[in-house]
N, C-alpha and C positions, 0 to 999 in steps of 0.2 A: 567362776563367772565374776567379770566387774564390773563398776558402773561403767568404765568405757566404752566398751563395747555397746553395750544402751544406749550412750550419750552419743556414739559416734551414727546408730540405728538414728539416733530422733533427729539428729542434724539430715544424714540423707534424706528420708523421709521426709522432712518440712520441707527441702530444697527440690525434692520430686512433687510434693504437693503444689507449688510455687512456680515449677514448668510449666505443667498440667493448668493448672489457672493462669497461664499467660499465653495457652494456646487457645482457650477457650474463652480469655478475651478477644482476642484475635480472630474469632472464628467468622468474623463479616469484613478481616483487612483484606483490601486486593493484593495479591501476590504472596499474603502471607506464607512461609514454610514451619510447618508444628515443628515443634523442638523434643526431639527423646530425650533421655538422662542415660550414660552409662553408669554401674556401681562397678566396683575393684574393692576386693576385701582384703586386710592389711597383714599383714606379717613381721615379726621380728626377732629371728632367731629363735621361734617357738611353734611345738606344736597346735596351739591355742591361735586362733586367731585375735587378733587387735578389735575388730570391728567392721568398719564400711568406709569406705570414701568415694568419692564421685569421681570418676576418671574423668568424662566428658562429657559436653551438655552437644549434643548433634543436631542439626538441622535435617527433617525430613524433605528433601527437592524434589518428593513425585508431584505430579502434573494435577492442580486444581481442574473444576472444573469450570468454561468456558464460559460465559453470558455476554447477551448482548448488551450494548449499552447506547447507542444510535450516537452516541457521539464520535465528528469524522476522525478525532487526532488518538481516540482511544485504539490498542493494538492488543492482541494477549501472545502471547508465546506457547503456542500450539505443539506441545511436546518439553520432552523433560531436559534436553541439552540446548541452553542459552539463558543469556542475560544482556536486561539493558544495557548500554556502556551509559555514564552519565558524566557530565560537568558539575563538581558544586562550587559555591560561592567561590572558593579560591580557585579555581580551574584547575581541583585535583578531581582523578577519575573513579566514581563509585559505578556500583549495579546495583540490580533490582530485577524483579520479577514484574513488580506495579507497572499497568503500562498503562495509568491514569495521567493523560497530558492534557493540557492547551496552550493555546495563545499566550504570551505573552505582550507586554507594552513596545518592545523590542520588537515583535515577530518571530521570537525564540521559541521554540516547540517546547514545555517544562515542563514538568512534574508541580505537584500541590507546595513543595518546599523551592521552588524556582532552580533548581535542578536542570541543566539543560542536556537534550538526548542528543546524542552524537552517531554520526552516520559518514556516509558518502555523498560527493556532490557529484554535479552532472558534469562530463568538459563539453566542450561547445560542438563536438561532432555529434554527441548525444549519449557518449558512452558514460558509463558510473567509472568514476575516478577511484584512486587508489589510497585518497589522503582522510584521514577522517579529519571531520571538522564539526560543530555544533548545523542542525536543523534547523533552516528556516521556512517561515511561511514567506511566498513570493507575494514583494509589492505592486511589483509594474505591471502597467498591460503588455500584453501576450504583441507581439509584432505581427500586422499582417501578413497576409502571403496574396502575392498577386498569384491572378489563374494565367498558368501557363499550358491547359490542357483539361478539354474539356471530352468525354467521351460520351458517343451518342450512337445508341442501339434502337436501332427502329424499324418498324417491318412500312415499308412503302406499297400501296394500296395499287397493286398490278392493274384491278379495275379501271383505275381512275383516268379519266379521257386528257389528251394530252391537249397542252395551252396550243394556242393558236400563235405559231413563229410569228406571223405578222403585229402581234401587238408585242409592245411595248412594254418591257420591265418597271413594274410603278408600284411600291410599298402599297398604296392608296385605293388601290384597283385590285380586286382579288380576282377579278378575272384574268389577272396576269402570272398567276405564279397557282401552285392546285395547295400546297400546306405551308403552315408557318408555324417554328418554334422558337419562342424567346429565351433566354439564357441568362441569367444574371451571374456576370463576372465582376470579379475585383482589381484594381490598382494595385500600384507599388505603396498607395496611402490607406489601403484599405477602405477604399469609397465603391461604393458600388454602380455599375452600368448594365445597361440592356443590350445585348448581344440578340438580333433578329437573324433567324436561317428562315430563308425562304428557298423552300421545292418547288424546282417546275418540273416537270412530266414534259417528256419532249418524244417524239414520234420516233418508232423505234428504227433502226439502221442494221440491217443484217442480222443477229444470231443475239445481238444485246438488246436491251433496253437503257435507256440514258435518262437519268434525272439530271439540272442541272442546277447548284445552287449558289445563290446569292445571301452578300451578308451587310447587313445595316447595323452598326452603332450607334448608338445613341440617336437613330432617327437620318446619317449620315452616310449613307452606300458606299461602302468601301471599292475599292478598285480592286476588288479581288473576286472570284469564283472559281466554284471546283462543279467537275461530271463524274457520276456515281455511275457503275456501268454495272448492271446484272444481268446473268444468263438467263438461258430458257426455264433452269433449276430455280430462280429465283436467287441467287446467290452474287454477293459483290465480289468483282472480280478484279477490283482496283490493287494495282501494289505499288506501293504501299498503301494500306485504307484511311489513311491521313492527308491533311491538307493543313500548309502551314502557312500562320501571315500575321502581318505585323499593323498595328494599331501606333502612329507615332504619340508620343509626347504628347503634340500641339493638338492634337485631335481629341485626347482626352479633357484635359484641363487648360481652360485659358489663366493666366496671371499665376500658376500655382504649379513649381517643379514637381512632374513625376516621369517617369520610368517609360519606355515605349514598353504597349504590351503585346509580349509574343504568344503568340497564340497555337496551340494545335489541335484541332479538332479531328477524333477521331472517330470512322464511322466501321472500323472492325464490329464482325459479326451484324451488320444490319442486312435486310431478307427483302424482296419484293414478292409477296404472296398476294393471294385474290383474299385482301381483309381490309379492314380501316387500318389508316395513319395507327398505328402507335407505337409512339416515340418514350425513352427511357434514358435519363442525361445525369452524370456528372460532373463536377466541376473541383479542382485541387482550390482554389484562391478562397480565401475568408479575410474578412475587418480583423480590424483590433478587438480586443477584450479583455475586461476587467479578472481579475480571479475571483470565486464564486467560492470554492468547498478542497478539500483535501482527502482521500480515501488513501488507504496504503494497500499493495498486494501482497502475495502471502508471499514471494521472495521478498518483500521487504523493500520495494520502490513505490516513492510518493509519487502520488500521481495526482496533481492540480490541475483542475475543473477552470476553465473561465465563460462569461456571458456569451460567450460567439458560437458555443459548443465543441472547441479544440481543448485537448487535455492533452498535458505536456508533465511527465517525469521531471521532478527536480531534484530530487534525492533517493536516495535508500539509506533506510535503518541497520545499522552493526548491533550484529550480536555475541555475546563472550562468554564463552567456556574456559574452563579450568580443571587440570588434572586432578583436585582437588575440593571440591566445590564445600564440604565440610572444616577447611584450611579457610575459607574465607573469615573476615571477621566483622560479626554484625556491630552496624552503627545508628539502628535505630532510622524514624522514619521510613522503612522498607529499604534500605539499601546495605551492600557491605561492602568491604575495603579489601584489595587483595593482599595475602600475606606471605613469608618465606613458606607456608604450611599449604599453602592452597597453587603456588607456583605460578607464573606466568599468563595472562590471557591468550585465548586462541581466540582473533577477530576475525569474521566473516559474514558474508551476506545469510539473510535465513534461507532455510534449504541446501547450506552448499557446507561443504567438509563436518555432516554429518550434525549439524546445528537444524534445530526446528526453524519449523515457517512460522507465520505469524498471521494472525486472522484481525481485519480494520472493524472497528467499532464494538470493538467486545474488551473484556478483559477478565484475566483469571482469576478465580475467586481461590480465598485463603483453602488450602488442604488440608485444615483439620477436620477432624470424625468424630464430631460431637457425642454419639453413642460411645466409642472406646474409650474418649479420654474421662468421660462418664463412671467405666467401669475401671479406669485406672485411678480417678480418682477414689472407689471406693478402697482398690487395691492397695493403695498409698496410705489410707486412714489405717484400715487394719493392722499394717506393717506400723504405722506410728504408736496404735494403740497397744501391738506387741511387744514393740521395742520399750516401752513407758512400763508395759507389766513386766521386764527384764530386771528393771531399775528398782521397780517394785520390791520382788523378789530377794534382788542382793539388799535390800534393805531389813528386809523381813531377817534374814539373813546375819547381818550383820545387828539387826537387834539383839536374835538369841545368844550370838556370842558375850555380845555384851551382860548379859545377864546373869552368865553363866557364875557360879558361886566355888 
């Protein structure tokens, strides 16, 4: 027995005691991964061994557990295969597990060290692009959308006694028309207008019954009307159950260029039963609006919220695995660096080529096991206090020699 083999004991040992308490500092970091120790015992052309030595300090990458955190930019990674991709200061690429973001001054999606998280953009047909590029939060408002189609389901009141041909079509006069529904539609500027349907009930003609209906803008009787023709069944039998027509320009706005609006109103599926009017309407067109909030889905596309109540995808989040994930090399602040050891990233959306999803406003909490590392650190004292009574030992040892006469 010598002291080395001791001294080589007390070295491990302090440097396993010194994991173990930097996991169980860690044990409230988000994304943290606990760290094992391996030991390797040494040899040298002897049957005696040398001692201990550390082979390697390992990252444990199973899956923390998930908490909410109600904030919209915060993400967790939902399963054990992925990582952040990130930008730091210099615009080299780290990971991370942490998926503690916000705002930045820029509009930059970051991390607490300004870190920016890299993904996919949108191209302008709608599809997620192929390039990565840094996460933004969108500035501008949203572009309106004029209504080009409005659909209207309604059951028409077979009861109800038909207008009298001899009067006159008069917004004004309700004895001229039997129901009326207003519509509000949008422009090419996103301003909104009142689209009036007026029902008349007209006297039935052989084997149909005939509504006929009229349309006012903005208070303006268009030069347009459509007949709604149903059977005996109650059932519209118009084909196509559309009527199309156009609102110019000059009719919408004076002094103020916009768009003629084309209109299609359609009345598929509406019923003529013995019941009241009721009418059931949508409309495609919306204003402008501001952006409101940001949530992500669990494949990993943002999805921006604006005032109008339209939400529009602007990006998705990239995720990165490695043949390797214990090759990585930690850099402190929750991120690592890829290395010859850990090999290549493999980037993709969450959910696809075997990479986790990811869940909006939560984030993963550190995976250390407060209880083991607990009873490892007792394991690691004992092994210290062993290794110390070894050292002991050869001393005791080497006293008696020395004494010897």
């Amino acid at each position: 027995m010598g002291f080395g083999q001791g001294l080589s004991g007390l070295n491990a040992a302090s440097q396993h005691l010194d994991v173990i308490g930097n996991n169980i500092a860690n044990s409230k970091t988000v994304g943290f991964k606990a760290s094992q120790m391996a030991f390797a015992d040494v040899y040298a052309n002897s049957k005696v061994g040398l001692g201990v030595q550390v082979a390697a300090i390992n990252q444990r990458f199973t899956v923390g557990n998930v908490s909410l955190t109600g904030n919209q930019f915060d993400m967790a990674i939902d399963g054990e295969k992925g990582l952040f991709r990130l930008l730091d200061s210099s615009g080299a690429p780290v990971y991370s597990r942490n998926g503690q973001f916000h705002q930045d001054k820029d509009f930059n999606i970051v991390n607490a060290q300004g870190y920016r998280l890299t993904g996919y953009g949108v191209l302008p047909d709608g599809r997620i692009s192929d390039r990565l590029e840094p996460l933004r939060v969108p500035t501008s408002n949203i572009d309106p959308r004029a209504t080009n189609e409005i659909e209207l389901r309604a059951n028409f009141d077979a009861n109800a006694q038909a207008v009298d041909p001899a009067l006159d079509f008069d917004p004004a006069n309700s004895a001229t028309y039997t129901h009326s529904l207003p519509v509000t539609v949008y422009d090419s500027l996103g301003n909104s207008h009142t689209l009036m349907q007026y029902f008349i009930k007209q006297d039935s003609a052989g084997a149909e019954s005939q509504w006929q209906v009229r349309y006012v803008f903005e208070g303006t009787e268009l030069a347009a009307d459509y007949d709604l023709q149903f059977n005996a069944a109650g059932q519209l039998t118009n084909t196509p159950p559309y009527f199309d027509f156009t609102v110019p320009g000059s009719d919408i706005s004076a002094g103020t260029a916009v768009e003629d609006l084309e209109l299609r109103v359609n009345y598929a599926d509406s019923t003529q039963f013995g019941g009241e009017f009721n009418p059931a309407f949508t409309q495609n067109g919306y204003p402008t609006g501001e952006y409101s909030s940001m949530s992500v889905n669990s494949d990993g596309r943002l999805v921006a919220s604006y005032t109008n109540g339209v939400t529009r995808v602007v990006g998705a989040v990239a995720l990165a695995d490695f043949n390797n994930v214990n090759g990585l090399q930690p850099l402190g602040d929750n991120v690592f660096a890829e290395t010859g050891a850990s090999g290549q990233p493999r980037i993709g959306l969450p959910g696809s080529q075997g990479l986790a999803t990811l869940k909006g406003q939560s984030v993963e909490e550190s995976n250390v096991d407060l209880s083991a590392e607990l009873v490892d650190m007792i394991i690691a004292q004992r092994t210290y206090q062993a290794n110390a009574q070894t050292i002991k030992t050869q001393d005791q040892v080497m006293q008696t020699l020395i004494t010897l006469r």
